[in-house]
C-alpha positions, -999 to 999 in steps of 0.1 A, spaced: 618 -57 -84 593 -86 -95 582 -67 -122 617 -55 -136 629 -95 -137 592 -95 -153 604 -69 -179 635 -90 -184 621 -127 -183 643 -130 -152 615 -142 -129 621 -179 -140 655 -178 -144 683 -193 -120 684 -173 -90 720 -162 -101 698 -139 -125 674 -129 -101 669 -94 -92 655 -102 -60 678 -117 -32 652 -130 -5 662 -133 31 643 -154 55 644 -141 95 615 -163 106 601 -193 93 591 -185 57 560 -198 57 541 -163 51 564 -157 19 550 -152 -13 547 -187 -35 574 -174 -58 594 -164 -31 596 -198 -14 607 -210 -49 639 -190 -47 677 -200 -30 668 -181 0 701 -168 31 688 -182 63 695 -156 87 671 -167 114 700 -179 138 708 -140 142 672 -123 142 677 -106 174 669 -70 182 685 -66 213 712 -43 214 728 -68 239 734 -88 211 763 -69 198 784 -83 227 774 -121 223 795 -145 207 771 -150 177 775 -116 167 804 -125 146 791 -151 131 762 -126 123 789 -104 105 805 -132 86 769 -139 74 767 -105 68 799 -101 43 791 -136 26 758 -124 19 776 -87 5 802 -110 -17 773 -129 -30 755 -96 -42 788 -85 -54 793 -109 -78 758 -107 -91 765 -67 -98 776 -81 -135 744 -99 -141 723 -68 -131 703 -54 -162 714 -15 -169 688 11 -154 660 21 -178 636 48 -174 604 27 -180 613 7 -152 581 2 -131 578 26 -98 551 11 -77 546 27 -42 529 7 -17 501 27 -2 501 37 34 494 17 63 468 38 86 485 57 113 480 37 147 471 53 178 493 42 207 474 33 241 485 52 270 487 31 303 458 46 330 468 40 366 
């Protein structure tokens, strides 16, 4: 996506015009330095991958987070350059297969 706000001299533009819509779960400090430039949704309050946490009470703040965050991408569905063919395709390569350990008794 960096490269098609590249193609369209979005990357310094307001972040209404951005293409990419960062989310931060954890601190943010490992994002890249264009990244941390950028409005970013703080969802770190509801990072949780427990399947309990469907039955807490912060769940539904999680899911009003969740349909804020799905307006705000709405309304940028206007902005959004038409698809081109000569859009850029890059495919990360592979991360090496890890082995798992199995316990020994």
């Amino acid at each position: 996506m960096q490269h098609r706000e590249a193609m369209f001299d979005l990357s310094t533009a307001p972040d209404a015009r951005r293409l990419v819509y960062p989310i931060r779960l954890k601190d943010g400090t490992r994002f890249p330095s264009d990244a941390k430039k950028t409005q970013q949704q703080d969802m770190k309050e509801w990072n949780v991958s427990s399947p309990a946490f469907e039955q807490t009470p912060a769940y539904a703040g999680f899911e009003k987070q969740v349909g804020t965050v799905a307006e705000e991408l709405a309304a940028k569905l206007e902005l959004v350059p038409d698809w081109r063919p000569d859009f850029p395709v890059l495919r990360p390569d592979p991360e090496p297969l890890h082995r798992a350990d199995v316990p020994r008794l």
